[in-house]
N, C-alpha and C positions, 0 to 999 in steps of 0.2 A: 439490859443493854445488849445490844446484837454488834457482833465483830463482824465486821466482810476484810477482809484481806485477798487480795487478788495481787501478788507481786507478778506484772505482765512486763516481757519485754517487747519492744517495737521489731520489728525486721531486721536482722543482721543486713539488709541491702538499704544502708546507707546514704544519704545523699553525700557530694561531697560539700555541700556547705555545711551538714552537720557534723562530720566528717574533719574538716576546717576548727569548726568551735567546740569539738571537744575537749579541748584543753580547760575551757571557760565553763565548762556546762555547768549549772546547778543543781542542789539539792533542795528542794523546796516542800515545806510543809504550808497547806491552808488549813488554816481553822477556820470554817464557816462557809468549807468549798461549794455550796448551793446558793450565797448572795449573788447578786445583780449583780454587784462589781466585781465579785469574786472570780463569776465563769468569764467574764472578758479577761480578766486577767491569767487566768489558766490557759485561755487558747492561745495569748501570745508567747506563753513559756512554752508551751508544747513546740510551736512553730518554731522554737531557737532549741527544737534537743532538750530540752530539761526532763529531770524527773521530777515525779510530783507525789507527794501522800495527800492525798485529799482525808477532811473529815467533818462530817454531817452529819447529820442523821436520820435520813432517810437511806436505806439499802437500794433501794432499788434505781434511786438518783443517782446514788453513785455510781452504780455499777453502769448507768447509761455515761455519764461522766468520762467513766476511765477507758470505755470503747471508743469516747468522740474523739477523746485527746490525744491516743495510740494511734489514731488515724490521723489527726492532725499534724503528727511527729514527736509527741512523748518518748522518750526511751525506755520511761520505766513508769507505771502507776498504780499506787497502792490506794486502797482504799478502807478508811475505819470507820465504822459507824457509831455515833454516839452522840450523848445530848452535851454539847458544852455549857450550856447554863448549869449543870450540874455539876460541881466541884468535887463531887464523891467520884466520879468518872475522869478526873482530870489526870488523875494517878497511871491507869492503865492506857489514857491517849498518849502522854510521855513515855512511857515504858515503850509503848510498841514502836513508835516514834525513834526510840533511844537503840533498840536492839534488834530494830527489823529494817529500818533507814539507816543505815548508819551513815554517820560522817555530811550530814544533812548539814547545810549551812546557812537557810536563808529559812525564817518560821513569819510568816504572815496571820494575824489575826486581821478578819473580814467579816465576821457574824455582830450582829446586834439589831434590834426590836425598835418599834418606835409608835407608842402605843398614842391613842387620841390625847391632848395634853386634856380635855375637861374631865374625859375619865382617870388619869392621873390626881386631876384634883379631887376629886369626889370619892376615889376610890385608893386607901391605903392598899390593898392588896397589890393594884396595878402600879402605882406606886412602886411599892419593894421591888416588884417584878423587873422595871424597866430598870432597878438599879443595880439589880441581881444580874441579870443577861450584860448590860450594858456597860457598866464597871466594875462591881464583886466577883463576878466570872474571869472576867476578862482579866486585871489583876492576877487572878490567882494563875491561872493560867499559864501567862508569862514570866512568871514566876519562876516556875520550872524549868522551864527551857531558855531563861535566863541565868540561873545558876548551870545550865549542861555548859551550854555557850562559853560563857566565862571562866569556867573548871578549863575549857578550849582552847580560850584564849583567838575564837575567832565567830566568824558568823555575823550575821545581821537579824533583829527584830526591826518587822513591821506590824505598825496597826493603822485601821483604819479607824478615826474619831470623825470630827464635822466641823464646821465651820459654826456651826452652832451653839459649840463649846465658847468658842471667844468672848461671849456675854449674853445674858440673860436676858430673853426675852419674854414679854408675856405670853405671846404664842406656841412657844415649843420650850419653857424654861426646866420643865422635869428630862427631856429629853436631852436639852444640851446643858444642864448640869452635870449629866451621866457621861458625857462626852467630853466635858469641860476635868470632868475629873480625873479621868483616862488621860486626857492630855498632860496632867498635873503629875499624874504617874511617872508617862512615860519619858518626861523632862528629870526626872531624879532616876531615875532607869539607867537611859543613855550618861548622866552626869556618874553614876557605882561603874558602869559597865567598859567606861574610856579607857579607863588605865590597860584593859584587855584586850584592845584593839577590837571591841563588837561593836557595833553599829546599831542606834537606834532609832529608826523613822518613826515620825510623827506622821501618816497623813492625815489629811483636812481636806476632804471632797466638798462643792458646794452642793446645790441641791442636784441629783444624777436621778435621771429617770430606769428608775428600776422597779420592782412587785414593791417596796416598800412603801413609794410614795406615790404611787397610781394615785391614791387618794387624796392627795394635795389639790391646791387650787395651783391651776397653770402651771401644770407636772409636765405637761407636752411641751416647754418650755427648757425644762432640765438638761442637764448635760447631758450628755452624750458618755454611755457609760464604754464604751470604748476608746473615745479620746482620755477619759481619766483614768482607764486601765494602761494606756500606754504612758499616762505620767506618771504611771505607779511600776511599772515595767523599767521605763528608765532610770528611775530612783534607785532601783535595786539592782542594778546594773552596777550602778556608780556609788551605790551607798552611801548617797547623797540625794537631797540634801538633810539636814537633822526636823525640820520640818516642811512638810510639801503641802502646799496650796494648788489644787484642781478645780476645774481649770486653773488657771494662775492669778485671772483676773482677782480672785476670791482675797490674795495676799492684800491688797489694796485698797480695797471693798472694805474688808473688816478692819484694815488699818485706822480708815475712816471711821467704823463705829466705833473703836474704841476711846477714839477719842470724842466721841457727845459725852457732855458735862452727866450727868446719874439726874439734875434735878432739870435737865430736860430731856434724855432719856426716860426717863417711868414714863413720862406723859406718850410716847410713841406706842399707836397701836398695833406695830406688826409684833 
């Protein structure tokens, strides 16, 4: 595992609207700061002052990362390197997180995999894989920095899951199970975590054009991963609401599938 830590500060020459909102500013960790939706949402924090711990795993992204967003108006950007599917590492990304951030309040989970479903079916390995990255990782993870939070008695968790989760389809069922699960999670998460005054967001992107799903049929079609970084922006603003649907359309959408009957449900082929 490789460590990059780079604590950078921005300019003491301030603007005054940052200036203004420093009373509000945040402390913001991403897990999985190299996704599609991740970096649009990093450049709206930087642009309100926030500080940010990025962590990924690649060194050298980051470290292009943490120059884009100090210029963007970051105040402060850390950088850790490391594999989050890996659960043996999750120990030292809290720790540094714990004693090198301090007093962070807002811990967004933004990584996860989304492998071909046929390989999924044919292949147990890929399988474990998308459920390991996707919600075994993921879980644990927040884990940790759900009990810091709560020892707190403040803070917000967010993750990112799909809209995919809501029900099972033949076309993507290994993936939005993994997602479906995570949701399942983080519904009993936010339900331990109330009493503490922490916040737990659900979100629920629909399909967002990003490297993950170039490979879809009528990807150029996808949201707009800037309009649903800035519903995820908002959210965490207002730490609200307990579950977010991006675009919004999507709350409506799936309200509808949930309600097709199962024994005319199987028969649909998306």
């Amino acid at each position: 595992m490789t460590v990059t830590a780079h604590p950078t500060t921005a300019s003491a020459a301030a603007t005054p609207a940052t200036a203004m909102n420093a009373t509000a500013m945040k402390k913001v960790i991403i897990l999985g700061a190299t996704s599609g939706i991740a970096l649009e949402v990093q450049r709206q924090l930087a642009r309100q002052g926030c500080e940010l711990l990025l962590v990924a795993r690649s060194p050298q992204r980051l470290a292009e990362l943490q120059a884009d967003l100090l210029v963007r108006g970051a105040q402060q950007v850390l950088t850790y390197s490391a594999d989050l599917a890996s659960i043996q590492q999750h120990a030292a990304i809290f720790e540094f997180g714990r004693h090198t951030f301090l007093d962070f309040d807002t811990v967004l989970l933004a990584y996860g995999s989304m492998h071909n479903q046929k390989d999924s079916e044919t292949s147990v390995d890929v399988l474990l894989e998308e459920l390991q990255v996707n919600f075994v990782s993921a879980a644990a993870i927040l884990t940790l920095f759900a009990a810091d939070l709560e020892r707190r008695r403040t803070g917000c968790l967010a993750a990112i899951t799909s809209v995919a989760g809501d029900r099972g389809r033949r076309s993507n069922y290994v993936y939005g199970s993994t997602k479906g699960a995570l949701s399942i999670f983080l519904q009993g998460l936010r339900s331990r975590l109330h009493p503490a005054g922490v916040r737990v967001i659900t979100i629920k992107p629909g399909p967002v054009q990003t490297p993950m799903t170039d490979h879809l049929p009528n990807s150029a079609r996808f949201a707009d991963p800037e309009q649903v970084a800035r519903d995820i922006v908002r959210a965490l603003e207002r730490r609200s609401p307990d579950v977010l649907y991006t675009p919004r359309i999507w709350r409506y959408i799936m309200t509808a599938v949930q309600q097709i009957p199962e024994t005319i449900f199987k028969r649909l082929s998306f």
